[in-house]
N, C-alpha and C positions, 0 to 999 in steps of 0.2 A: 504494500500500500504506500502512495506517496505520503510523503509529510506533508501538514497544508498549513506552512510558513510560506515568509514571501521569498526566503532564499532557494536558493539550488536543489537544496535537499542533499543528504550523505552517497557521495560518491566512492566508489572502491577505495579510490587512493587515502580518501579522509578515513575511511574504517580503516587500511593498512596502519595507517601512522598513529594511529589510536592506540591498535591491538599493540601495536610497537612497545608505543609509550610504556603501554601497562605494565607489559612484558620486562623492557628496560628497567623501571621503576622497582618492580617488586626482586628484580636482581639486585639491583642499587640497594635496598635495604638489608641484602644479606651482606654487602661489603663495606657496610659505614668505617669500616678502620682504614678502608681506602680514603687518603686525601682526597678532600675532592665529592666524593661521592653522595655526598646530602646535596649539593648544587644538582649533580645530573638526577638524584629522583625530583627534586621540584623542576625540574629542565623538563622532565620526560612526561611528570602529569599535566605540566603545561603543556605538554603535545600533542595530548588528550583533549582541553581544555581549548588549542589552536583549531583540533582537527573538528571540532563542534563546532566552533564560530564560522569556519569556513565553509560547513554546511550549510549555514543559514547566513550566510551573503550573497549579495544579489550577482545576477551571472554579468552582467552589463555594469559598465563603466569603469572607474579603477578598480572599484570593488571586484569585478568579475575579473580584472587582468590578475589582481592580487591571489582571488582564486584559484587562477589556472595555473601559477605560477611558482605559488610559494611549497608544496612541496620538492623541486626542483634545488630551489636555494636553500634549504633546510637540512637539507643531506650534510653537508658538510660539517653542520655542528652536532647532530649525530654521528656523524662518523669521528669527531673528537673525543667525544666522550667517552669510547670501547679506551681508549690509551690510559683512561683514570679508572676504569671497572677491571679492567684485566690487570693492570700494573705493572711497571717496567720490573724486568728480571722475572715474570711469575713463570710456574711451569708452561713450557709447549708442547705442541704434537711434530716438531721440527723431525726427532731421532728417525721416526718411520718414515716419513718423506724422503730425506737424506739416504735412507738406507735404500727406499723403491728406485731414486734417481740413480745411483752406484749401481743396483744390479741390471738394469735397463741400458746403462750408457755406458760404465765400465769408468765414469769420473761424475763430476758435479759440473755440467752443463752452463748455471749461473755463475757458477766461479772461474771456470776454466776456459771458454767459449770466449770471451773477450782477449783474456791475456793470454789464447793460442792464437789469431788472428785480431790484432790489434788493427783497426781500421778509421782514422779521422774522420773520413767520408758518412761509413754506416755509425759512428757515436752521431755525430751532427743530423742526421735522418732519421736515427730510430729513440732519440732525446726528444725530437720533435715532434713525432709522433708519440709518444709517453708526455708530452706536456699539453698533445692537442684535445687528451681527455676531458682537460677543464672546459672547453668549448665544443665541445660534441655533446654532449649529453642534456647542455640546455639549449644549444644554435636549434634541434626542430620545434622547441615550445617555440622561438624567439619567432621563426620562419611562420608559423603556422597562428601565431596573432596575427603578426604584420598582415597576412593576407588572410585575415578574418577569418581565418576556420576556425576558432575555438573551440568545436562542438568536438573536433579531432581530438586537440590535445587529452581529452580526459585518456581514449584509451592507451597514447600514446606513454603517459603518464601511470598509467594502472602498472603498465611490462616494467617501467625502468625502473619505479620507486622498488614495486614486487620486488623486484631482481637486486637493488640496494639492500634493501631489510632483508632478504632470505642471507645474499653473506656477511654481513653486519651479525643476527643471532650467531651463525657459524663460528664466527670471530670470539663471541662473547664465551660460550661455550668449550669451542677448541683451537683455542688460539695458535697456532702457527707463528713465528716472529718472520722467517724470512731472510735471500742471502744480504738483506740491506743491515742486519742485526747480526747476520752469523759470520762475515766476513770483513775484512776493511776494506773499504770503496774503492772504488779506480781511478785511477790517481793520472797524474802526467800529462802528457799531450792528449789522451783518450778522453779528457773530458774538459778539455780547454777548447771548448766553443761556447756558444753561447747559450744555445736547447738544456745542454745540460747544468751549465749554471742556473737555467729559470728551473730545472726541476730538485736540481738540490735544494734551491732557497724553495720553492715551493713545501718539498717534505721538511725541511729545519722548523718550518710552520706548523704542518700541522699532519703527520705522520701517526700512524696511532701503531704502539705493539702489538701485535699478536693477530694484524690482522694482512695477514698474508694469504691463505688458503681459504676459499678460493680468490684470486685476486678479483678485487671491486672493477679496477681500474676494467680489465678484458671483460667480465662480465658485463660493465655499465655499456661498455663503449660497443659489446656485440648486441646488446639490447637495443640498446641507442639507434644501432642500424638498420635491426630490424622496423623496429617502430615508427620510424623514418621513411623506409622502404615501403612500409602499408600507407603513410600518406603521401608519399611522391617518389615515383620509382629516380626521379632525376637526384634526391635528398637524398636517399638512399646507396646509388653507385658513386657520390660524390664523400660519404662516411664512410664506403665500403673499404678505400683504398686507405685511408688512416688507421682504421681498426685493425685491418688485417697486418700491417707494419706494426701497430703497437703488440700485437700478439707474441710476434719473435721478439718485439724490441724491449720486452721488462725480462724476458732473460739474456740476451746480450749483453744490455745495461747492468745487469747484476742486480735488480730489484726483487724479481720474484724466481721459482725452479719451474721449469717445464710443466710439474704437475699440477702447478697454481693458475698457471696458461691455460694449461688444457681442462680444467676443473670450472674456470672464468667461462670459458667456451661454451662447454655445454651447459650452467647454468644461465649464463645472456640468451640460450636459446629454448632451454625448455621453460624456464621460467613467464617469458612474455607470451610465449606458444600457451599454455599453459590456461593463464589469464584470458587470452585470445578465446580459445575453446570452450572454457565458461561463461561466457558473455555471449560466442553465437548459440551455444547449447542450450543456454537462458531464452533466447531471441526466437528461437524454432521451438522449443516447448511454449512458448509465450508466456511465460512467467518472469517477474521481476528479478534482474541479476545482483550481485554483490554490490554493483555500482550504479543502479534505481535508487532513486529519491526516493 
């Protein structure tokens, strides 16, 4: 049944960040000796408290841009918060990864990949593509205001946040730290360009421990494409060629291990598929989906 307020009514993505909230929150209160941690449960039932206001605002004017928009830019302060609930130094699920990557590859891929084939060229390309994440992931909300589809953005919005929050909990749970914590960085001429200066000063920001597996970064930016691609196939082969560059390029770069890649991968894809299939499976049974008012 809809709500019969004058707002929008509760869309998918607002009940995600809800359930989040909750979810976050009631973990927050088992770790209060963590610094910090009394900020992110009142952070997180404010996100509860965000995702209900934004239900009942109106779809039209700033209100409706603020709407469409705001879980996109909210991501990021969730994603801050896993580096104060997990805790620098806490235990990881690192051993087994390390181990599956050695018997697979016969070395460690993240670590040895760069400094067996040192390349100015591909640091400078695949830095660029690892820093173009921060602009893929909101450029089709941006695209798809400017030319007034907003009725798009929601489900564009359901796959990517979806796909945020599924390795966010992953992270909270079994955190992973990653070769950016298990080794020391690369150093030299290998990172004297510029892409990978804006991606260092980028992580010296706002880097969270433990959240390595599956990588945010490939899953956001495979979702991002796809989601892209269901509203304009030309937005789509224009993400396509970044995403698939940053895929190899956070193990080259020494960010994440192949398995983080390849775990990124198929979560950016079944996760928005996913969402996608309950919403037409809603639509052909004719009943109200997740994301009905």
């Amino acid at each position: 049944m809809a709500l019969t307020h004058a707002g929008g009514g509760w869309r998918l993505v607002d009940r995600l960040l809800a359930g989040y909230g909750l979810i976050v929150a009631s973990v927050a209160l088992t770790r209060l000796d963590h610094q910090g941690a009394g900020n992110i449960l009142a952070a997180h039932l404010g996100l509860v408290l965000l995702a209900f206001l934004a239900a009942r605002a109106p779809t039209t004017g700033l209100s409706g841009v603020l709407r469409a928009s705001y879980p996109v830019f909210i991501l990021t302060g969730l994603y801050a918060s896993l580096d104060i609930l997990i805790g620098r130094g806490a235990p990881t699920w690192d051993a087994p990864l390390l181990a599956l990557e050695e018997s697979i590859f016969g070395n460690q891929p993240a670590r040895d990949w760069w400094r067996a084939s040192p390349s100015a060229f591909w640091s400078t390309v695949l830095h660029a593509a690892y820093f173009s994440y921060y602009f893929i992931v909101p450029l089709p909300v941006l695209v798809l205001l400017l030319q007034r589809r907003g009725r798009e953005v929601e489900p564009y919005l359901n796959g990517v946040v979806a796909t945020f929050l599924t390795c966010y909990l992953i992270y909270l749970f079994f955190p992973v730290s990653g070769p950016y914590y298990q080794w020391p960085h690369p150093d030299g001429a290998f990172v004297d360009n510029a892409p990978a200066r804006w991606v260092y000063a980028a992580l010296a920001q706002g880097s969270s421990y433990g959240a390595a597996f599956p990588s945010s970064h490939v899953a956001a930016t495979v979702a991002a494409t796809i989601g892209a691609w269901a509203a304009s196939r030309t937005l789509g082969v224009v993400l396509a060629v970044p995403t698939l560059l940053l895929t190899v390029g956070v193990v080259y770069t020494q960010m994440h291990y192949v398995v983080d890649s390849a775990a990124g991968v198929l979560v950016g894809i079944a996760v928005p598929l996913l969402v996608a299939r309950h919403a037409k499976g809603a639509a052909i049974a004719g009943r109200p989906s997740l994301s009905d008012a």
